[in-house]
N, C-alpha and C positions, 0 to 999 in steps of 0.2 A: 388633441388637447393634452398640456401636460398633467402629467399624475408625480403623485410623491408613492416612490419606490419602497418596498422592503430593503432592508441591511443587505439580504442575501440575494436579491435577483444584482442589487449595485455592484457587491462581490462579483456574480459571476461576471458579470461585465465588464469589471474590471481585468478579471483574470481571461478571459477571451480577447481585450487588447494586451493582455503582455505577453499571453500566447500567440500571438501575431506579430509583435514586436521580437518577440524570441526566435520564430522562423527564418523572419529574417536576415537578421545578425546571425545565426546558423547557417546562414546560405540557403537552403529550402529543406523542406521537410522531408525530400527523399534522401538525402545525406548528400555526402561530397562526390562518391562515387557510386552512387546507384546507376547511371550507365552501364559498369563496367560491372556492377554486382552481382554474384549468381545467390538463391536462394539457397538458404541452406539443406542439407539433408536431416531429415527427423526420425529419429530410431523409436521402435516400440522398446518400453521398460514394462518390469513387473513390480511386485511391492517389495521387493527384494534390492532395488535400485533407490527407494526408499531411505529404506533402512541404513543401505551405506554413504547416501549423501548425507544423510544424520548425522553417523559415524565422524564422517570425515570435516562436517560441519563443527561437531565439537572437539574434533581434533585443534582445527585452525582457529578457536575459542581459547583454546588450554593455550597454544601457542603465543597467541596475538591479546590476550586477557586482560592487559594492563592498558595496551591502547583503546580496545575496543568498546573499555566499560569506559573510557573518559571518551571517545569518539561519540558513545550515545546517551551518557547522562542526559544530555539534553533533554531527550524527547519523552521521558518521567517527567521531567520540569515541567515541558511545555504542557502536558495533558495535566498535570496540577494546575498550573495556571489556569488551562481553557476550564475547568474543572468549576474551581473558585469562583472565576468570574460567572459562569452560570447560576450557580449559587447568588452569589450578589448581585445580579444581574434582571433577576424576577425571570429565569429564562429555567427555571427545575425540569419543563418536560424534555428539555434538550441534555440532561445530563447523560441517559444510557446512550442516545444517536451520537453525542458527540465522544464514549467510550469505545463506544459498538465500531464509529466512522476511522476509529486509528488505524485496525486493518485496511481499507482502503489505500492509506496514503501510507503502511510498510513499505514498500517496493521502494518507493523514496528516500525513506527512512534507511535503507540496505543499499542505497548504491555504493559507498564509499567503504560497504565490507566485501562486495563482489569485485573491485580493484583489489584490497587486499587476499582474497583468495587465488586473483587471479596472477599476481606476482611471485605468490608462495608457490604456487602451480610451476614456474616460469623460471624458481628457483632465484626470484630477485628479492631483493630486501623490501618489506613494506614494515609501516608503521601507521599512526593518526594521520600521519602530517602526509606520506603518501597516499591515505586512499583517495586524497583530493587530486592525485594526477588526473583522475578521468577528465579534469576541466581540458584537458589538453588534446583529450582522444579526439579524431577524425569526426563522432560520431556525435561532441556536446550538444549541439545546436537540438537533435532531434530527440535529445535525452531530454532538453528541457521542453520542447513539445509536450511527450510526454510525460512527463512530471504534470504539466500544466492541467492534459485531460484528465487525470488521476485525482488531483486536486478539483477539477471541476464538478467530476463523479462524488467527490465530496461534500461540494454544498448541493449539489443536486440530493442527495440522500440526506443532508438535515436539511431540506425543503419538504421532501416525500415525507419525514419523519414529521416536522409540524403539521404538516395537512393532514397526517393521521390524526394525530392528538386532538386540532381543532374539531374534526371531523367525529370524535370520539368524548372523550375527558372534556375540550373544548364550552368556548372559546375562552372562558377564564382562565388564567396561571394559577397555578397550584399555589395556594396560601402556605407551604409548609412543605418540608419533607416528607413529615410523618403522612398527613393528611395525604398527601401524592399519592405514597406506596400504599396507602390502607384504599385511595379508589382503583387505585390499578389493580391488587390483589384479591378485593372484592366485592366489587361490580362488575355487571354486563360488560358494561363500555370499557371499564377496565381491560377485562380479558379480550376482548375485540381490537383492542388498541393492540395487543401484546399478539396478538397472531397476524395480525395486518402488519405490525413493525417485523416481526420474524420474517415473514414471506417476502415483505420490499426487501427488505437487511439483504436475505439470501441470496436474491437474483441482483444486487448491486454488489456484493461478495463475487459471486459466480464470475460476473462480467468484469471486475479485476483483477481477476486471476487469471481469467481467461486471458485476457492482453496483453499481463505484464509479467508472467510466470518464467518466459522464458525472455522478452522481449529485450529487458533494461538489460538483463547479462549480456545477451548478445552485441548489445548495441555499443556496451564498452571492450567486446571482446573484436568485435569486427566492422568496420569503416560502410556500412550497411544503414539507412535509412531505416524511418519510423514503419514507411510501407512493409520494407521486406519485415524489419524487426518481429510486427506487430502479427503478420501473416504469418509467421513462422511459429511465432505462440498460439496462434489458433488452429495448425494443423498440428502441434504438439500434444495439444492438450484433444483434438480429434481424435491422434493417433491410440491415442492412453487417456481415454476415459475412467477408466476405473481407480490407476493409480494417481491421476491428475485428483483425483475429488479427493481421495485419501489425499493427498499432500493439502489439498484443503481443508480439511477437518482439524490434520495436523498444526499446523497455522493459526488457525481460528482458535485452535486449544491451547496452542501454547502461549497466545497473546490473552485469552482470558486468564491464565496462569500467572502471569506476566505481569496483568493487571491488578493483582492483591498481593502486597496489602499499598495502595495508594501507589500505584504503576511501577514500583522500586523492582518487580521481576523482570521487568521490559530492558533494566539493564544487562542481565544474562541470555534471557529467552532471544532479544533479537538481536543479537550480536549471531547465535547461533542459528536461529533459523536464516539467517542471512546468510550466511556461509553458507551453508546446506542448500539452499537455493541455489550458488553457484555452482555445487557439485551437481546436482541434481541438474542444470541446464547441460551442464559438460556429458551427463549418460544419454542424456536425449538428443540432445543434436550430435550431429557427426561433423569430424576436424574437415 
């Protein structure tokens, strides 16, 4: 029998046909030459590896500063906008998930400064207008894969995030701002919503980092499929547990940083944490 869908399961639906349409026209998802691919090697780092992908993150900030804040003006816009329309929307319990959900889809957000790190590396000239070469790298097809699960991982966590709310504050929309934060702050249900959202948050945080920490870099640095990519980030982040969660914390603080006042730090913070990513893939895997 047919049923009338939510917005968001129709989303993911649709984004799991363009994620299938993208494999294709990539050739397949194990990239062009995973035959002939070897896996990478994974070195252990300390928090000292940290600190100088930081370093060298805001080095390649200072350098490339003029491109990089016009490369990501956008996605301050964009998160005003999705911002707004919630607001107008009658959709208020979705403002913090949909705040909360931008780390999810950074990695995305950073590919086209992991091409410019990687050029600067390389000793080639990069700009805006170069970090779009990756369209060209051996490896697109499976970068848009992943883009796609990343994004997917996104409405899946404002899914998980409404079924709290309904399940909590629920099923009515919040008549008001004020009124929102004064049940979430204090009531029961309020505080039960707010630890149930931290804990989903967390292990849906966890599991993008986990995947895509090392993966996207690699995937524009070497002609390597989603498999090996995605495997390789998982034994990265095995190998270096301790400094892996620290670069997550890292992250996670600097994009709440990032985010006040009205997302306008997002134009410094992830220019740099983006670069610093790069460097930080470069100490962990071996050439």
């Amino acid at each position: 029998m047919d049923t009338i869908r939510n917005p968001i399961e129709w989303g993911m639906d649709k984004l799991k046909e363009a994620g299938t349409a993208m494999e294709s026209a990539g050739g397949s998802i194990h990239g062009a030459s995973s035959r002939t691919a070897t896996h990478p090697t994974v070195r252990r780092i300390g928090l000292a590896d940290l600190r100088i992908a930081l370093n060298k993150g805001i080095e390649d900030f200072s350098v490339y500063r003029t491109d990089v804040i016009f490369l990501c003006i956008l996605y301050p816009v964009i998160s005003v906008v999705l911002i707004h329309t919630a607001f107008n929307q009658g959709m208020l319990a979705l403002l913090f998930p949909l705040a909360a959900g931008f780390a999810l889809v950074g990695p995305i957000a950073a590919i086209g400064l992991y091409e410019m790190s990687r050029r600067r590396e390389r000793g080639l000239a990069a700009s805006w207008a170069s970090a779009f070469g990756m369209v060209r790298a051996p490896s697109f097809g499976p970068i848009l894969v992943l883009a796609v699960a990343l994004l997917l991982l996104f409405l899946l966590w404002l899914a998980a995030a409404q079924v709290i709310y309904l399940a909590t504050l629920g099923p009515q929309p919040p008549v008001s701002l004020g009124s929102f934060f004064s049940d979430v702050l204090t009531t029961r249900d309020g505080w039960t919503m707010i630890v149930l959202g931290m804990g989903v948050g967390f292990v849906f945080a966890v599991v993008v980092l986990t995947l895509s920490v090392v993966s996207f870099p690699l995937l524009i640095d070497r002609p390597v499929g989603v498999a090996i990519a995605v495997g390789t980030s998982l034994r990265a982040v095995a190998a270096n547990p301790v400094p892996m969660a620290a670069w997550g914390l890292i992250v996670a603080a600097g994009l709440l940083l990032g985010s006040i006042p009205a997302f306008l730090g997002l134009v410094i913070v992830l220019p740099v944490l983006g670069h610093a990513t790069w460097h930080l893939y470069r100490r962990v895997v071996a050439d």
